[in-house]
C-alpha positions in Angstrom: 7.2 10.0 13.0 8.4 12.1 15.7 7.6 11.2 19.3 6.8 15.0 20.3 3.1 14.6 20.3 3.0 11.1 19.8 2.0 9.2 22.9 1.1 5.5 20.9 2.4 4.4 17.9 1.2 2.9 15.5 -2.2 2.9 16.4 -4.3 0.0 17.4 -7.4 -1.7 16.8 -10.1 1.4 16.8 -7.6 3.6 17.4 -7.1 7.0 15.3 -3.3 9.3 15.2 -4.1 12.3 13.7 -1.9 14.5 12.0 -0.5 17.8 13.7 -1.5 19.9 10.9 -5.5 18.7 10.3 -5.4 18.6 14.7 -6.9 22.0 15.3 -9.6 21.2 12.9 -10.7 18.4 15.2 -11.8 20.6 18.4 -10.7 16.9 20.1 -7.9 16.0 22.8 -6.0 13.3 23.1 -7.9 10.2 24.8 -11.3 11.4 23.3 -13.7 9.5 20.5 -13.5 10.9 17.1 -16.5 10.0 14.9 -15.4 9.5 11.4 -18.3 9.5 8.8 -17.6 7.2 5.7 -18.4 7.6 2.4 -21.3 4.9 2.5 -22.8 7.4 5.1 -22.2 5.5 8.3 -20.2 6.5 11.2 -17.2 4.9 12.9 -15.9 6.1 16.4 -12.3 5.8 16.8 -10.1 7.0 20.0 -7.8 9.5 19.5 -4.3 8.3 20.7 -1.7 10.4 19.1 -0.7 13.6 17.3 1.9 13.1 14.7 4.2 14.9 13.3 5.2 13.5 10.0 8.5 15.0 8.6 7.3 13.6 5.1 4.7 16.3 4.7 6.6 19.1 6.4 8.9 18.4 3.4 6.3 17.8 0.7 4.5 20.9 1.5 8.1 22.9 1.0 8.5 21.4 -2.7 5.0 22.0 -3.2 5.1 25.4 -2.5 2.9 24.8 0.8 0.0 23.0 -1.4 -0.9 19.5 -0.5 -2.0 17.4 -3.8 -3.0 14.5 -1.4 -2.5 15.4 2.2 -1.9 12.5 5.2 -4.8 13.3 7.7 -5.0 10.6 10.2 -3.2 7.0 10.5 -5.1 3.7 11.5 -3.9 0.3 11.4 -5.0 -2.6 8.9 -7.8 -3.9 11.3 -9.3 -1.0 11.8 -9.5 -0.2 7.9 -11.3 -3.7 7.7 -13.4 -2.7 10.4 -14.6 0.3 8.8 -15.7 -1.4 5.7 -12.6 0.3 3.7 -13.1 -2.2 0.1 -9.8 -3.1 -1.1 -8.1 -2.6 2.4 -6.8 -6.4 2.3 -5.6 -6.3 -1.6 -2.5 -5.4 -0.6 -1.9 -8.2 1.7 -3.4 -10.6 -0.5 -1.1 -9.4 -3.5 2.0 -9.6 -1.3 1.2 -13.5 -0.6 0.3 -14.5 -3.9 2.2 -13.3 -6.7 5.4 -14.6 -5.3 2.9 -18.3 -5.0 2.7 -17.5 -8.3 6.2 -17.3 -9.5 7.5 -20.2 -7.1 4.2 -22.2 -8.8 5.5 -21.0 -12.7 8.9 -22.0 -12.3 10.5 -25.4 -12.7 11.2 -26.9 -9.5 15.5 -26.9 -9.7 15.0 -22.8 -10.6 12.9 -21.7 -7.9 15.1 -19.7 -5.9 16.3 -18.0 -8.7 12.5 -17.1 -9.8 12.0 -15.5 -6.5 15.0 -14.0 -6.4 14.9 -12.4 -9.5 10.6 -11.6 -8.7 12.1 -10.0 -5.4 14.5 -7.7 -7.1 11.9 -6.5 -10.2 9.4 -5.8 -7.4 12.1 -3.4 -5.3 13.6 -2.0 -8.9 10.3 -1.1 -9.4 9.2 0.3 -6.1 12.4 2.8 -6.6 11.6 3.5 -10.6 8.0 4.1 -9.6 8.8 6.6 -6.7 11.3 8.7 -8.8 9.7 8.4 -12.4 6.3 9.7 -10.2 8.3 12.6 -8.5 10.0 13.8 -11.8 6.7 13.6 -14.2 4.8 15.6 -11.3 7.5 18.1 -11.2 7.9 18.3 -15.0 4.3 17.9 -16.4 2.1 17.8 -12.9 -0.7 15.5 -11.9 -2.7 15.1 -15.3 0.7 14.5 -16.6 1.1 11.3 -14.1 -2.3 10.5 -14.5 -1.5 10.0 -18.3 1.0 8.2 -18.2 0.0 6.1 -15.4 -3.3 5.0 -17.7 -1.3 4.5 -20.4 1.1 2.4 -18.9 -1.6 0.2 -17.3 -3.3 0.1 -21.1 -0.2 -1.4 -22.4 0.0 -3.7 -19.7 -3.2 -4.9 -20.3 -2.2 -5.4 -24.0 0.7 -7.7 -22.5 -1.2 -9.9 -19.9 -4.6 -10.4 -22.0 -3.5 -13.3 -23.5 -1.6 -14.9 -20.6 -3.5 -18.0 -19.1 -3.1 -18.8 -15.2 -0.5 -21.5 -14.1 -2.3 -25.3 -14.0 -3.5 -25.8 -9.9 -1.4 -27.9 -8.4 -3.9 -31.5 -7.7 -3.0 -32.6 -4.5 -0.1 -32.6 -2.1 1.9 -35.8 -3.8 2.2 -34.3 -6.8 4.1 -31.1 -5.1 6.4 -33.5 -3.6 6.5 -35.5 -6.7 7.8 -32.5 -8.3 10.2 -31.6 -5.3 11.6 -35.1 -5.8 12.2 -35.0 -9.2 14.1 -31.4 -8.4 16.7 -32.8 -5.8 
């Protein structure tokens, strides 16, 4: 973001930055309540803190020929998601805490650090093949293209982790350190 317009970043609690492009469509200033109406049909009022100018979409909107396929409109934190009643606003969170548990949980006790190291690097391999596998299929075959391929990458992984069974809890707090002992 660019501090031109920008007077508090990130936003906080109940508090709404709006991008520079969707701000005329507003008819708001800065320091003013913006009523947001959500999809369930209630209404949330959030104060408008900042105008931002994200280079991200200045650039998107030059390889996209000016068209936004999914334009950035506004930026709230976390808490104000789960305030609004967002669903699914915490899954990300909650994935980034437990599927390394899980690996550390999986993998015998002397090969731990090399379980999360090797979970750490497949997460950030994928992060980078994701991004630029995405750009070059919606530049070669466009969205329904993605889409595809998305579904029916998620249909094979399916296939894959339908039979997989979830790691044995863990019983009490002596057997973690039973299995710590037996490690050293």
């Amino acid at each position: 973001m660019t501090g031109q317009f920008c007077r508090s970043w990130p936003p906080g609690r109940r508090e709404i930055a709006i991008e520079r492009y969707k701000f005329p469509d507003t008819n708001a200033h800065l320091g003013d309540m913006v009523t947001l109406e959500l999809s369930s049909g209630k209404e949330r009022q959030l104060k408008l803190t900042s105008i931002v100018n994200d280079q991200t979409i200045g650039a998107f909107a030059m390889t996209a020929g000016g068209f936004f396929l999914a334009p950035v409109q506004a930026y709230v934190s976390q808490d104000t998601l789960e305030w609004m009643g967002i669903p699914g606003a915490e899954l990300f969170n909650v994935l980034e805490a437990t599927q390394p548990s899980m690996a550390s949980r999986i993998a015998p006790p002397h090969a731990r650090g090399t379980a999360l190291g090797v979970y750490n690097t497949l997460q950030s391999l994928g992060l980078f093949a994701g991004g630029a596998v995405g750009g070059w299929l919606i530049k070669n075959v466009g969205a329904s293209g993605l889409f595809a391929t998305c579904a029916g990458l998620m249909l094979v992984w399916l296939v894959v982790a339908w039979p997989m069974r979830a790691p044995r809890p863990r019983n009490s707090a002596e057997e973690v350190l039973a299995d710590e002992a037996q490690a050293t």
